[in-house]
Every structure is written in C-alpha cells, then in structure tokens.
N, CA, C and O atoms as a GROMACS GRO file, in nm:
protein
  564
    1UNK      N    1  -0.877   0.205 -17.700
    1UNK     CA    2  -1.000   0.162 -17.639
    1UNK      C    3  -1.040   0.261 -17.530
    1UNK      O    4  -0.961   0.350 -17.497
    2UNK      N    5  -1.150   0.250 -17.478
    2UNK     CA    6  -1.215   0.336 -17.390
    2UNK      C    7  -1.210   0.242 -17.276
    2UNK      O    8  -1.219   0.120 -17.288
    3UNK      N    9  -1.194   0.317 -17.146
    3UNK     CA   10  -1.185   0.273 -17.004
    3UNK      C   11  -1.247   0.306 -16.936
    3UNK      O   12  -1.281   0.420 -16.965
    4UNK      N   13  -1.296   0.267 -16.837
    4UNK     CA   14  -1.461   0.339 -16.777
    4UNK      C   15  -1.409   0.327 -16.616
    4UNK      O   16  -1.382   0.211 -16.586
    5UNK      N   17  -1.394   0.400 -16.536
    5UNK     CA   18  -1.409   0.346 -16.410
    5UNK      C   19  -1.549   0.459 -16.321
    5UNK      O   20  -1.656   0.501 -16.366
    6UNK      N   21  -1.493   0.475 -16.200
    6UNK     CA   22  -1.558   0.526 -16.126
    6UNK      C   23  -1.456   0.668 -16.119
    6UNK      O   24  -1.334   0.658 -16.130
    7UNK      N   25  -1.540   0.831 -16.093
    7UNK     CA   26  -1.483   0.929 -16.049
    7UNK      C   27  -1.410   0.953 -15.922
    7UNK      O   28  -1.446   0.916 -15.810
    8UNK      N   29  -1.290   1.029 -15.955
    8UNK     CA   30  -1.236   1.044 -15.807
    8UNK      C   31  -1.149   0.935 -15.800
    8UNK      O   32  -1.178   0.849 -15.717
    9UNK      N   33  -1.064   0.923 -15.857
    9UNK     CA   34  -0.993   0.768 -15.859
    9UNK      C   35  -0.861   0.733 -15.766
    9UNK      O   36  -0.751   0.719 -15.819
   10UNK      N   37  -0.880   0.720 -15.629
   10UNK     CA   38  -0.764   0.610 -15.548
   10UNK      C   39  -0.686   0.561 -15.588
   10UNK      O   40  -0.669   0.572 -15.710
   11UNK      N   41  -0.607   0.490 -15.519
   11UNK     CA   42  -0.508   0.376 -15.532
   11UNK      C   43  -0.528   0.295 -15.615
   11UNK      O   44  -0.431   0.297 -15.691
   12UNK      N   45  -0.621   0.201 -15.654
   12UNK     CA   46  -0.665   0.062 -15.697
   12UNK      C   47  -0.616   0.182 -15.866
   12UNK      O   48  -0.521   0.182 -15.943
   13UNK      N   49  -0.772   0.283 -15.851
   13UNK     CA   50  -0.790   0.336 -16.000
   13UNK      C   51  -0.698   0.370 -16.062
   13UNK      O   52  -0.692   0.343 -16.182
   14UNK      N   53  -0.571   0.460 -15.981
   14UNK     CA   54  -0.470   0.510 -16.064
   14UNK      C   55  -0.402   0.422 -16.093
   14UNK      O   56  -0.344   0.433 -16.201
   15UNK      N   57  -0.381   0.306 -16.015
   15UNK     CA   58  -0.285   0.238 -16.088
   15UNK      C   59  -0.322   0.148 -16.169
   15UNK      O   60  -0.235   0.108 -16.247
   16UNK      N   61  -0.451   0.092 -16.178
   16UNK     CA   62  -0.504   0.048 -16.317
   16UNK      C   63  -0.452   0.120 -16.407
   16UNK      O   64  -0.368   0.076 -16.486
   17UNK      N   65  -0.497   0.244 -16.408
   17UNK     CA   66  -0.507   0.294 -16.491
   17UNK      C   67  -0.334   0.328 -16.585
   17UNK      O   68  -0.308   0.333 -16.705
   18UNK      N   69  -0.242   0.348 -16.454
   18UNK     CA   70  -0.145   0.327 -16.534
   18UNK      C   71  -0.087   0.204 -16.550
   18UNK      O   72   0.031   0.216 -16.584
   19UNK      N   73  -0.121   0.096 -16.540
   19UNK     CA   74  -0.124  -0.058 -16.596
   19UNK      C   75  -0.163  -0.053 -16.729
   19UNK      O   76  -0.098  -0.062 -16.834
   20UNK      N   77  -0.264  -0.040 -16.708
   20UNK     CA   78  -0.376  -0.021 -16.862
   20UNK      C   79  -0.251   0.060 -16.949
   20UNK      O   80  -0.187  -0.006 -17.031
   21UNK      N   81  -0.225   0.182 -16.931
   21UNK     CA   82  -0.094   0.265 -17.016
   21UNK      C   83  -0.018   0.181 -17.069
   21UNK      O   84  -0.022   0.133 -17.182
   22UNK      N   85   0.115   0.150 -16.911
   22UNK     CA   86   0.214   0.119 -17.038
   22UNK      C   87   0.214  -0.036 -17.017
   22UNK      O   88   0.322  -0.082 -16.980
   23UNK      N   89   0.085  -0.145 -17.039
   23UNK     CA   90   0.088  -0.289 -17.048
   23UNK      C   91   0.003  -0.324 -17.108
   23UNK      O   92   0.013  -0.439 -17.150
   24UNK      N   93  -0.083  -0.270 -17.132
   24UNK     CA   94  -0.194  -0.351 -17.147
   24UNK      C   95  -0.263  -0.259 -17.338
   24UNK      O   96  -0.306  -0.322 -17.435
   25UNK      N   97  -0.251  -0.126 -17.328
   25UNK     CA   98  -0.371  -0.058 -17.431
   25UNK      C   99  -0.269   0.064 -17.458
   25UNK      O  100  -0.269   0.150 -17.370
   26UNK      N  101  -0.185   0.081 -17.565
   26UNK     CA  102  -0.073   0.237 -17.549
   26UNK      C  103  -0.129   0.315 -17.575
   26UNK      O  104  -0.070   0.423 -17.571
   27UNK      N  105  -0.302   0.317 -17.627
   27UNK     CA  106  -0.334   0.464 -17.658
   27UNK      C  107  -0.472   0.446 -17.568
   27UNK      O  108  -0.578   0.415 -17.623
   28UNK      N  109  -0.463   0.464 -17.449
   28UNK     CA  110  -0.617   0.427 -17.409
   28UNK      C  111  -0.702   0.575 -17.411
   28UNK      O  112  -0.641   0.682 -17.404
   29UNK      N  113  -0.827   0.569 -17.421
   29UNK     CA  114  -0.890   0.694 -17.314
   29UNK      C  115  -0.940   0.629 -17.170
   29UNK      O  116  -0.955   0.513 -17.131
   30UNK      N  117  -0.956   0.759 -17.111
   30UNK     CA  118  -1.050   0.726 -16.968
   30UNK      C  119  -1.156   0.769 -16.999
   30UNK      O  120  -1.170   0.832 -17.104
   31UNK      N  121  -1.249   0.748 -16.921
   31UNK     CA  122  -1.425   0.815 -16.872
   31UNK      C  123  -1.426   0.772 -16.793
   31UNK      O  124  -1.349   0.677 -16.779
   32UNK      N  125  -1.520   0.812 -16.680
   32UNK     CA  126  -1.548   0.802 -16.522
   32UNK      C  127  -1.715   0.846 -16.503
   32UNK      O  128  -1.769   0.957 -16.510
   33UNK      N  129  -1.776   0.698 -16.474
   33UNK     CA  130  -1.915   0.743 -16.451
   33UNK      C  131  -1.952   0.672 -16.326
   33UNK      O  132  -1.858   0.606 -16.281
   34UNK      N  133  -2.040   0.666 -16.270
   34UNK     CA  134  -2.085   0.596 -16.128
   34UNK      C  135  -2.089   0.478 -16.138
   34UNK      O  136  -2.025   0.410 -16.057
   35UNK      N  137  -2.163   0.421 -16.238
   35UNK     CA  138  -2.189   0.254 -16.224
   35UNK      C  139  -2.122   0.180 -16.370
   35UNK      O  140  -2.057   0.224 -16.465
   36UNK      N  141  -2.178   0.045 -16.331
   36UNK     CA  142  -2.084  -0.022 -16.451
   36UNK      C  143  -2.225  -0.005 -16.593
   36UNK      O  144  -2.204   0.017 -16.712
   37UNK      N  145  -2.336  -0.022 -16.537
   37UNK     CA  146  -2.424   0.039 -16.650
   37UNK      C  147  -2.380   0.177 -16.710
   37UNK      O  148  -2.407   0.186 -16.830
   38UNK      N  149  -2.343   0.244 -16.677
   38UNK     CA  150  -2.310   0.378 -16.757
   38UNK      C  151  -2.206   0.380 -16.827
   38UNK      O  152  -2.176   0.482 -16.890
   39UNK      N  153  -2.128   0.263 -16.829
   39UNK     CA  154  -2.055   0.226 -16.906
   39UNK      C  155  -2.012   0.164 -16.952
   39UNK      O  156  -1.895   0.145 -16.985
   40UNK      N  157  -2.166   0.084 -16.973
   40UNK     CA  158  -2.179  -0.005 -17.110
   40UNK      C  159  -2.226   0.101 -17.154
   40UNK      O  160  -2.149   0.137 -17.244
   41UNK      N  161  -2.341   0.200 -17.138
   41UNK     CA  162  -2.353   0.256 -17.250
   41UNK      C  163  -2.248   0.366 -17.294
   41UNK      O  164  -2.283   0.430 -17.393
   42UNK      N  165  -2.169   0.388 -17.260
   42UNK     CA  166  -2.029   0.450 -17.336
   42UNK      C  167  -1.994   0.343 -17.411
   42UNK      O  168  -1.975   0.385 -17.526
   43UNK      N  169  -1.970   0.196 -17.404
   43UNK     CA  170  -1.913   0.082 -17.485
   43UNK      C  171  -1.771   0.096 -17.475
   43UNK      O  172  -1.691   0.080 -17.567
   44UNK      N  173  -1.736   0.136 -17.314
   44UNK     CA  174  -1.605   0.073 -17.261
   44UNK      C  175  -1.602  -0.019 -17.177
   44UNK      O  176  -1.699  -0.086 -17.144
   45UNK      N  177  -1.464  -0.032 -17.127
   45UNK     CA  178  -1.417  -0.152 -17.088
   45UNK      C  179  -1.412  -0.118 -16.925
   45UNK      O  180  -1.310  -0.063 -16.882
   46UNK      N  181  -1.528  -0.150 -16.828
   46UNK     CA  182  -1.551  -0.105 -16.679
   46UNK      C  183  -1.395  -0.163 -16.590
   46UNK      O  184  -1.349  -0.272 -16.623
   47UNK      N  185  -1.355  -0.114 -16.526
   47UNK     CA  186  -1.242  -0.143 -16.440
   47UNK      C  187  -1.269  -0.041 -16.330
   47UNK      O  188  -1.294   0.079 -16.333
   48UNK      N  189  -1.247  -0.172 -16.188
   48UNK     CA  190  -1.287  -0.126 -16.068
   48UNK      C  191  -1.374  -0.054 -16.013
   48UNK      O  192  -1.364   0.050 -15.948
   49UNK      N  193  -1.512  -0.152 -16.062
   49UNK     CA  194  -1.647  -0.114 -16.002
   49UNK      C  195  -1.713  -0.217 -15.989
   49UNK      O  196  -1.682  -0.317 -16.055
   50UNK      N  197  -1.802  -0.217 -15.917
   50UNK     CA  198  -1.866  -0.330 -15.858
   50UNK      C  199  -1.867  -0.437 -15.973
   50UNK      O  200  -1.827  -0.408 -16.086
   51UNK      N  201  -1.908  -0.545 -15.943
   51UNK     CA  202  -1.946  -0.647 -16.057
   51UNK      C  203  -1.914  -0.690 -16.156
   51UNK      O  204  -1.961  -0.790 -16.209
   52UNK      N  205  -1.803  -0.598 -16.211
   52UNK     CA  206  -1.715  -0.615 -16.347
   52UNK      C  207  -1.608  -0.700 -16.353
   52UNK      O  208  -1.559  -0.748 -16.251
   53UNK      N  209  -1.569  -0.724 -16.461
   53UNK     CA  210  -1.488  -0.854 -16.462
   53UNK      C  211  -1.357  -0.774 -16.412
   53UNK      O  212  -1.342  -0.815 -16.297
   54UNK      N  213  -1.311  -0.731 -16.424
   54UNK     CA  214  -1.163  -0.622 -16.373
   54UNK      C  215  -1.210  -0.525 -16.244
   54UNK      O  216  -1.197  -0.404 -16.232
   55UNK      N  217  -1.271  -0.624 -16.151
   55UNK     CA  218  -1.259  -0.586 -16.012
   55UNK      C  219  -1.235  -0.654 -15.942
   55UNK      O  220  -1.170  -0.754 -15.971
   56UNK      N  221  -1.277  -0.629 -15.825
   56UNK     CA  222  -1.230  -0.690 -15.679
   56UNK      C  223  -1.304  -0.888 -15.712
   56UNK      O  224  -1.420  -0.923 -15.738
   57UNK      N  225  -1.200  -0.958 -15.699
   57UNK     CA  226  -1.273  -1.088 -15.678
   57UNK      C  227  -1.166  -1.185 -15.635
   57UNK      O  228  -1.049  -1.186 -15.673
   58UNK      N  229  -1.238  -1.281 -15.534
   58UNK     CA  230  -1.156  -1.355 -15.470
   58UNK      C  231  -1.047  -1.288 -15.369
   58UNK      O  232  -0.926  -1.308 -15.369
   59UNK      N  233  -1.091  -1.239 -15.319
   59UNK     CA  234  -0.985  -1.126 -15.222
   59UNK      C  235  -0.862  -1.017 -15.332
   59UNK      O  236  -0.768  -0.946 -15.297
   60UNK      N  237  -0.923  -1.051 -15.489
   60UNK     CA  238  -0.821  -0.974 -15.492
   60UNK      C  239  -0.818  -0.789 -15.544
   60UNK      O  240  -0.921  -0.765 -15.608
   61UNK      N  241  -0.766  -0.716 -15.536
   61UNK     CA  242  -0.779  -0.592 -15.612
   61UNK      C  243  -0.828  -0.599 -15.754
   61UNK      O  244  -0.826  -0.710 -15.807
   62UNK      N  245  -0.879  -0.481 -15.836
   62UNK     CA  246  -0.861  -0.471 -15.938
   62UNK      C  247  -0.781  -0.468 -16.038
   62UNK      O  248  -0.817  -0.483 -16.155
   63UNK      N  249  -0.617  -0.441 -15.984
   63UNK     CA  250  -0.503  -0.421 -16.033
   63UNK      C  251  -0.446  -0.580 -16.017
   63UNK      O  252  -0.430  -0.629 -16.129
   64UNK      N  253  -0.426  -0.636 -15.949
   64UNK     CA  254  -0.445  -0.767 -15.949
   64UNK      C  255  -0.511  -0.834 -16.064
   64UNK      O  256  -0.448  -0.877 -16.161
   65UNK      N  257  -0.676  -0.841 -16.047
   65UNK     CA  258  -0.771  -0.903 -16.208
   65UNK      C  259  -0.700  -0.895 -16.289
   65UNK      O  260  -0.645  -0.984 -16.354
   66UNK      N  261  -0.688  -0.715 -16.301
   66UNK     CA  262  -0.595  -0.691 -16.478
   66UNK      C  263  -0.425  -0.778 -16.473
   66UNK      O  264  -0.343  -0.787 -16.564
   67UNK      N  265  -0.420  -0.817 -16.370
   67UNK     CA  266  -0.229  -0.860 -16.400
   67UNK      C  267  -0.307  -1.005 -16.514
   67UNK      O  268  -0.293  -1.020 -16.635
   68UNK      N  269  -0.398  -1.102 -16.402
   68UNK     CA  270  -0.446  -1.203 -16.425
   68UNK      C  271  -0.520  -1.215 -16.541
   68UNK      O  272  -0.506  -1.313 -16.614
   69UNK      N  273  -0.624  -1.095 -16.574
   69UNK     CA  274  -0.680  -1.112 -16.725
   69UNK      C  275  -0.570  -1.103 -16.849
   69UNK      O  276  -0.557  -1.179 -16.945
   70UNK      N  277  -0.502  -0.990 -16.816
   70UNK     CA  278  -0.390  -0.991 -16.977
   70UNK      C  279  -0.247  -1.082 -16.918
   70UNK      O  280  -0.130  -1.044 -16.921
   71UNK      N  281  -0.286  -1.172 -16.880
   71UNK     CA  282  -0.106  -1.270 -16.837
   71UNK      C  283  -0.011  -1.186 -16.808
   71UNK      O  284   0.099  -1.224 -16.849
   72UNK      N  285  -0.013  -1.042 -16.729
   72UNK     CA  286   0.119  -0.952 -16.690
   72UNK      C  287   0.190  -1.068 -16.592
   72UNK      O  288   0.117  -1.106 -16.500
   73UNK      N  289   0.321  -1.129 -16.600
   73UNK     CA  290   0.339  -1.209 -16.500
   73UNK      C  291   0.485  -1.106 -16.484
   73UNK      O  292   0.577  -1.170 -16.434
   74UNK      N  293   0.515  -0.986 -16.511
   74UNK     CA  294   0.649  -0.897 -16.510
   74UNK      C  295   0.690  -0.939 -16.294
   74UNK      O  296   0.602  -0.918 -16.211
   75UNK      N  297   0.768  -0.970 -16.271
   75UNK     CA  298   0.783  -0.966 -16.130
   75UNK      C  299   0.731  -0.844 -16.040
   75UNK      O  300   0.647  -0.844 -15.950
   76UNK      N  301   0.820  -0.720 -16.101
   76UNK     CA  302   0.820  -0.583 -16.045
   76UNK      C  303   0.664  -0.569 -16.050
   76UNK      O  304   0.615  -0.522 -15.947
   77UNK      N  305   0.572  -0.603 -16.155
   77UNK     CA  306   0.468  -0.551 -16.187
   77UNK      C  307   0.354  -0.602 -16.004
   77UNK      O  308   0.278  -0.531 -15.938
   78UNK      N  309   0.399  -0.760 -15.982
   78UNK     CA  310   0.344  -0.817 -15.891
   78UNK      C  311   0.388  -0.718 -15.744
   78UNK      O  312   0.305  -0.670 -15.667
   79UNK      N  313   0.487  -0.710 -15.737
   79UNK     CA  314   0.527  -0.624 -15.654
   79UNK      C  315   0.472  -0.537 -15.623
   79UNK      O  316   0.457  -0.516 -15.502
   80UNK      N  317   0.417  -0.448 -15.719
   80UNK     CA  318   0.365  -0.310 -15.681
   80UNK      C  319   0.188  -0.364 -15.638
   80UNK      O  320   0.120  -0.320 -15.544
   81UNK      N  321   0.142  -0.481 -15.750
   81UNK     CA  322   0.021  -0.543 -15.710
   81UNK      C  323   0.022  -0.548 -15.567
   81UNK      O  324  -0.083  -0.495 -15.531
   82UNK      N  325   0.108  -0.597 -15.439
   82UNK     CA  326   0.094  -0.585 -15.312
   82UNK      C  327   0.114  -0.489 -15.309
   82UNK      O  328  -0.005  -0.464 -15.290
   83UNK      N  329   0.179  -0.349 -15.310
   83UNK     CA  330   0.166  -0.263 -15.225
   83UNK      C  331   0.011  -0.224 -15.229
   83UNK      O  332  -0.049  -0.208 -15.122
   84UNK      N  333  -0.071  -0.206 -15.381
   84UNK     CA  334  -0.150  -0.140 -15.414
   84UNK      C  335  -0.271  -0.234 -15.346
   84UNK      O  336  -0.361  -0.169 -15.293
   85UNK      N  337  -0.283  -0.392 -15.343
   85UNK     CA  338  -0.356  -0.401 -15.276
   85UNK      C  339  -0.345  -0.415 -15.145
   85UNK      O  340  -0.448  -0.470 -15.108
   86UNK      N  341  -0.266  -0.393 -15.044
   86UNK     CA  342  -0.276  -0.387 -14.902
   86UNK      C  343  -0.299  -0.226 -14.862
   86UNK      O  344  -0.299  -0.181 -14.747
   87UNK      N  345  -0.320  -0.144 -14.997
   87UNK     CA  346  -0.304  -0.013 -14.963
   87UNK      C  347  -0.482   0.028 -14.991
   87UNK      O  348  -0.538   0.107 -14.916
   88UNK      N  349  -0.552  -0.037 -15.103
   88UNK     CA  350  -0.685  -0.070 -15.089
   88UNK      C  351  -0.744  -0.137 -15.046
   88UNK      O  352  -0.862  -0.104 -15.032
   89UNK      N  353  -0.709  -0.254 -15.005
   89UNK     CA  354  -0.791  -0.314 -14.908
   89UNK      C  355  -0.781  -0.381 -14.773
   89UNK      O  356  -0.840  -0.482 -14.733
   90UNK      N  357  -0.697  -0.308 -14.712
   90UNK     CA  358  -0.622  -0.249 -14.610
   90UNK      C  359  -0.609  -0.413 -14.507
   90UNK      O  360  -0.611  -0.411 -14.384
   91UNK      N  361  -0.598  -0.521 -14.576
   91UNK     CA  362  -0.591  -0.628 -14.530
   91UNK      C  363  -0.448  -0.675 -14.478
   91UNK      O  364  -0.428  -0.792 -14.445
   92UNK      N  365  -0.376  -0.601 -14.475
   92UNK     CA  366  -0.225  -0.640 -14.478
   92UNK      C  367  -0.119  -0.788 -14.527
   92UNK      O  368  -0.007  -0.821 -14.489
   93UNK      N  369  -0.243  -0.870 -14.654
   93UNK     CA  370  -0.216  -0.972 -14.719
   93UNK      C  371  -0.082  -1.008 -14.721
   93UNK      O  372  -0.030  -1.114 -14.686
   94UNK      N  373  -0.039  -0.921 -14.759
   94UNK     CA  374   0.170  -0.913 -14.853
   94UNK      C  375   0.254  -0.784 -14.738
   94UNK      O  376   0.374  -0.757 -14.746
   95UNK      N  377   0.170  -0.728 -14.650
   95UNK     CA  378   0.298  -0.633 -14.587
   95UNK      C  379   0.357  -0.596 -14.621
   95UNK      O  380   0.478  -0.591 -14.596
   96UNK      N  381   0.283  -0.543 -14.712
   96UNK     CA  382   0.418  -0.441 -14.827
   96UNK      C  383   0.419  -0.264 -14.711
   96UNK      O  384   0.330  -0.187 -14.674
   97UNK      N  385   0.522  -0.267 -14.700
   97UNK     CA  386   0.589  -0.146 -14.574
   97UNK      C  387   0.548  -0.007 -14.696
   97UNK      O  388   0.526   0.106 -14.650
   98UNK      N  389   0.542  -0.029 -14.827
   98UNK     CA  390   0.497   0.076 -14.873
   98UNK      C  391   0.396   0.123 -14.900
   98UNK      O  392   0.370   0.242 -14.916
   99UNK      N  393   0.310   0.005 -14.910
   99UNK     CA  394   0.139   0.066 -14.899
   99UNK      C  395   0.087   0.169 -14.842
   99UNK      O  396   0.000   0.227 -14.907
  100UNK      N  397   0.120   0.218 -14.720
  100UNK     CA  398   0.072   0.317 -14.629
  100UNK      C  399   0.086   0.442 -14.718
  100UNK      O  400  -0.003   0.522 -14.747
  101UNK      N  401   0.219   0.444 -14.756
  101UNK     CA  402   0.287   0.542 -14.788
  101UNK      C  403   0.249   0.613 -14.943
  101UNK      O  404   0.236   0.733 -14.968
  102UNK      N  405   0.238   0.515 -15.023
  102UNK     CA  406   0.198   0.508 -15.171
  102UNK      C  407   0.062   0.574 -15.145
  102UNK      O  408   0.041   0.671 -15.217
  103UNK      N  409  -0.078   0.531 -15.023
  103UNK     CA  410  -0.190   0.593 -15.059
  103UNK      C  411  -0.179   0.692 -15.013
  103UNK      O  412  -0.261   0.768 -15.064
  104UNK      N  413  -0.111   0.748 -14.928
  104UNK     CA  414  -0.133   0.880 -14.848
  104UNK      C  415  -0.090   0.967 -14.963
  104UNK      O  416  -0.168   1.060 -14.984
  105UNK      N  417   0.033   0.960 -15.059
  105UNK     CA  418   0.102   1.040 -15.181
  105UNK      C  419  -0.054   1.060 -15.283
  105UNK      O  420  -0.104   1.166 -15.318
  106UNK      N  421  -0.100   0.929 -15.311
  106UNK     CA  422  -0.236   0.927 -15.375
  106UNK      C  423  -0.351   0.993 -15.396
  106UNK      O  424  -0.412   1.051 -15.486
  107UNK      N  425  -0.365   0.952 -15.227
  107UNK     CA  426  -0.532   1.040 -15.157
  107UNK      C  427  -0.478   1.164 -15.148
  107UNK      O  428  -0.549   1.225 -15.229
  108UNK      N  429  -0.405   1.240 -15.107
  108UNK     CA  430  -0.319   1.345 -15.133
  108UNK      C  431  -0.333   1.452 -15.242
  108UNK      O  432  -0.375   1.567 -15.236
  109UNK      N  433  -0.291   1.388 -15.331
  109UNK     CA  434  -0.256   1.424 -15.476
  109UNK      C  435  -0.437   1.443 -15.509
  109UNK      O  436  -0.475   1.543 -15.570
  110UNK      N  437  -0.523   1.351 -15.466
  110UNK     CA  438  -0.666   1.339 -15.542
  110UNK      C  439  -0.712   1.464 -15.401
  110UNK      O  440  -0.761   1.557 -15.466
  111UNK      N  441  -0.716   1.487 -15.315
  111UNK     CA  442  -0.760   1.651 -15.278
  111UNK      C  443  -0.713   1.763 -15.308
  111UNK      O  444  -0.767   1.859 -15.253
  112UNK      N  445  -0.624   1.784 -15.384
  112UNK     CA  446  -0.543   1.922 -15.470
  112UNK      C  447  -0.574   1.904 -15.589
  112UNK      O  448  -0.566   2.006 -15.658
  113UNK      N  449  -0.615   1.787 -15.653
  113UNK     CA  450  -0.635   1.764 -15.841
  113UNK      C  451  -0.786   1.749 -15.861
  113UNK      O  452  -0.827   1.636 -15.836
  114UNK      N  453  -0.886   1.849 -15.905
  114UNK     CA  454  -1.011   1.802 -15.915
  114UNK      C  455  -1.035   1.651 -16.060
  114UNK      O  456  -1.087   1.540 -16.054
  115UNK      N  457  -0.964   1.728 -16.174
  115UNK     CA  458  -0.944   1.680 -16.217
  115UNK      C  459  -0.932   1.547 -16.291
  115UNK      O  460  -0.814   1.528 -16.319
  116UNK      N  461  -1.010   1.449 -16.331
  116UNK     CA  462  -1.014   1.291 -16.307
  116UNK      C  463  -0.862   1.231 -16.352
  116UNK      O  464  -0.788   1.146 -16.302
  117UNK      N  465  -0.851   1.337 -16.494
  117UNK     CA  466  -0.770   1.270 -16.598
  117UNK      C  467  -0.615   1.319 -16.567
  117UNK      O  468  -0.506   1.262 -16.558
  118UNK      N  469  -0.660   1.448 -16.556
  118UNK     CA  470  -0.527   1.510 -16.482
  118UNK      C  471  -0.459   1.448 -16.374
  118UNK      O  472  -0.337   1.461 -16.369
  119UNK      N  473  -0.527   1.372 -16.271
  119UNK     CA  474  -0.461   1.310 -16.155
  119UNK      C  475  -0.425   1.184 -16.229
  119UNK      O  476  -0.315   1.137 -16.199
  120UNK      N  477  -0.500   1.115 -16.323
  120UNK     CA  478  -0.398   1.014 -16.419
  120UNK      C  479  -0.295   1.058 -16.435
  120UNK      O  480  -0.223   1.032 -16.339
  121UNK      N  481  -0.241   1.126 -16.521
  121UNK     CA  482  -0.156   1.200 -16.564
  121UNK      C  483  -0.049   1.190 -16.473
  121UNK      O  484   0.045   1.110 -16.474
  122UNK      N  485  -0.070   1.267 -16.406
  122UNK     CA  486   0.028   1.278 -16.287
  122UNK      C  487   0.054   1.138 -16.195
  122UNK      O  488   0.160   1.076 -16.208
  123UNK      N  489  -0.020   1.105 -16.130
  123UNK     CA  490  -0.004   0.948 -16.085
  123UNK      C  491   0.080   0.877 -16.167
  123UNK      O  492   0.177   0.815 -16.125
  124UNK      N  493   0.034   0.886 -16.322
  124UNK     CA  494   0.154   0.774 -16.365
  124UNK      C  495   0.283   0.765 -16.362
  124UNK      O  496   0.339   0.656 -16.350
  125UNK      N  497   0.366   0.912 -16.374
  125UNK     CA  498   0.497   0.914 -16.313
  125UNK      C  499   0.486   0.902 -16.211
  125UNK      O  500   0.539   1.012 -16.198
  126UNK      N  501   0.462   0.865 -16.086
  126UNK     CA  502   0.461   0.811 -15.978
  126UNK      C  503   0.458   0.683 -16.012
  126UNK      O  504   0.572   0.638 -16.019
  127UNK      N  505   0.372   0.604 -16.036
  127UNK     CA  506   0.383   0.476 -16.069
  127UNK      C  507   0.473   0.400 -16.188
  127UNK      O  508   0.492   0.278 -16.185
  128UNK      N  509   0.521   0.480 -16.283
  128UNK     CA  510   0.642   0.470 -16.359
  128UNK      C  511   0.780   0.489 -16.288
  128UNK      O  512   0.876   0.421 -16.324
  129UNK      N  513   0.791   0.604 -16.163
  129UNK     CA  514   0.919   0.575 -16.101
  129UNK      C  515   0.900   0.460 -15.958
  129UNK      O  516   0.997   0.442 -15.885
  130UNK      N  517   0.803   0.408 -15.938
  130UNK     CA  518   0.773   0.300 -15.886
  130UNK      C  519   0.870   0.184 -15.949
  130UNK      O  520   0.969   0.131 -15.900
  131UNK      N  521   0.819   0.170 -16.049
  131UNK     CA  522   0.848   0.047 -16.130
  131UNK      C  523   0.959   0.034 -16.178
  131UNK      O  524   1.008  -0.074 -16.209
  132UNK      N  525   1.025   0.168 -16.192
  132UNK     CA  526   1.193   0.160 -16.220
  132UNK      C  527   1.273   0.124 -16.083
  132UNK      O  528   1.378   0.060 -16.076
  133UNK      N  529   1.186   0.190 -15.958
  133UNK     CA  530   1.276   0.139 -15.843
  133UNK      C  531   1.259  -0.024 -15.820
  133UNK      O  532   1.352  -0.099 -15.788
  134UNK      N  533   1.131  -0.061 -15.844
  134UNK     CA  534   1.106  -0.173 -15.769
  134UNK      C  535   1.233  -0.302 -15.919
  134UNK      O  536   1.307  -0.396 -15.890
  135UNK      N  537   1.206  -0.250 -16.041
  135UNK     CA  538   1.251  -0.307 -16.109
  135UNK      C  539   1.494  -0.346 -16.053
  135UNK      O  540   1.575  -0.438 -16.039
  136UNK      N  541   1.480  -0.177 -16.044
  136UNK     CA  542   1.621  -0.204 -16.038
  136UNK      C  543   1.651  -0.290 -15.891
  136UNK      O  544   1.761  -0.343 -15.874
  137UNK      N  545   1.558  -0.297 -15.802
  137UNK     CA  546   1.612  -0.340 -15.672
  137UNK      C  547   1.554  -0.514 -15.680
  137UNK      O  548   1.564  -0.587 -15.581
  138UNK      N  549   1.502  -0.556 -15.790
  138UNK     CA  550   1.467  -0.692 -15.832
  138UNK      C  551   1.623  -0.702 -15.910
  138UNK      O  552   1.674  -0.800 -15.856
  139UNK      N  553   1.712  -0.651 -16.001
  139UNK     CA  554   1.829  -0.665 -16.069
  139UNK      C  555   1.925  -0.638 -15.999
  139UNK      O  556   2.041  -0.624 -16.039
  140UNK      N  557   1.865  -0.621 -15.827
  140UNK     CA  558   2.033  -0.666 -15.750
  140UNK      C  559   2.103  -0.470 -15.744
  140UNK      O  560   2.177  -0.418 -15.661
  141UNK      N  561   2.046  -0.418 -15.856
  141UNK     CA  562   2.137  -0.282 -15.841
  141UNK      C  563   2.153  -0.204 -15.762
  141UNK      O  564   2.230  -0.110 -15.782
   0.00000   0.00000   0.00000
C-alpha cells in the first residue's frame, strides 16, 4: 500500500513509519506531500497530518492512532508509543526519560539526510534496536 505523510519527517513520522514496516503493511511505499488532499489524490493512506484518521486525536500522537486502529496491543510497542509521544508533543504525559533523547538522535539525523525516504531507512534501525532493547528489558533480561 501507499503511505502519504507530510515532508521532512520527525519523531511522530519516522516512527509511524517504521510501525507501518514491521506491523502493520511488510511491503509499504512512502510519498510525502503537504496536505491530506494531495493524498487522496495519490490514493494513499494519510498518516500524521492534520485531520486524518491516523493523527493526532484525543491527546494522542499519530503513532498511538496507528497502535489503536490495527489492535497493536505488543507491550514494548506501547512503550516506545510514550517515549515518541512525550517527545512530539512535548506534554510530558508518560515521562518517558527517553523522549528527549530519541528526538534530538531524530531531528539530528533529519538535518544531515535531505532525503525523505532515506531518513526512513535509516530511522528504522534505530527504532528496530529500540524495540529489541525495550523488548528484552520487558523479559527481565
């Protein structure tokens, strides 16, 4: 399926986006246009832009929506859902001590990578060795 967000993609986006990877769609594409009209007319699926069903609602992130639209109830997965949203919407909801840290690696990474897809790319091993830490330190190891 096709994925539409907004260019220049943050915290919230990358890690949709690697949600979307390995949970939700195993062969996705991206596109990145300004609004959620520009992508309906691509005839993808808008995530984290205004008004769309896989955004911000009810205080929560976009990465959040998507746990809640496809039933991700994985523990680790919720886990990283707080860091990522106290790290976008800087509310300090869950006090996750890694939020700070996760966007600065992020915003970071997105001023050296012009790139949209390429900073996917890369982000997701970040967010794949996320999920192995957060996973093994949920199994006690």
């Amino acid at each position: 399926m096709l994925w539409v967000t907004r260019p220049h993609p943050h915290i919230d986006r990358t890690a949709c986006a690697w949600l979307i990877r390995r949970f939700v769609d195993s062969q996705p594409r991206f596109a990145f246009v300004p609004d959620p009209e520009s992508a309906e007319r691509l005839g993808g699926i808008p995530f984290d832009m205004r008004g769309v069903e896989l955004g911000h609602h009810e205080g929560r992130c976009s990465f959040e929506s998507i746990l809640l639209k496809y039933g991700l109830s994985d523990p680790p997965l919720h886990e990283i859902a707080a860091m990522v949203h106290d790290a976008d919407l800087d509310d300090e909801r869950f006090r996750s001590p890694e939020a700070p840290g996760l966007d600065a690696i992020i915003r970071g990474l997105g001023l050296v990578i012009r790139d949209d897809n390429e900073l996917l790319e890369l982000t997701d091993r970040i967010y794949d060795g996320l999920y192995a830490w957060v996973r093994r330190v949920h199994a006690g190891a």
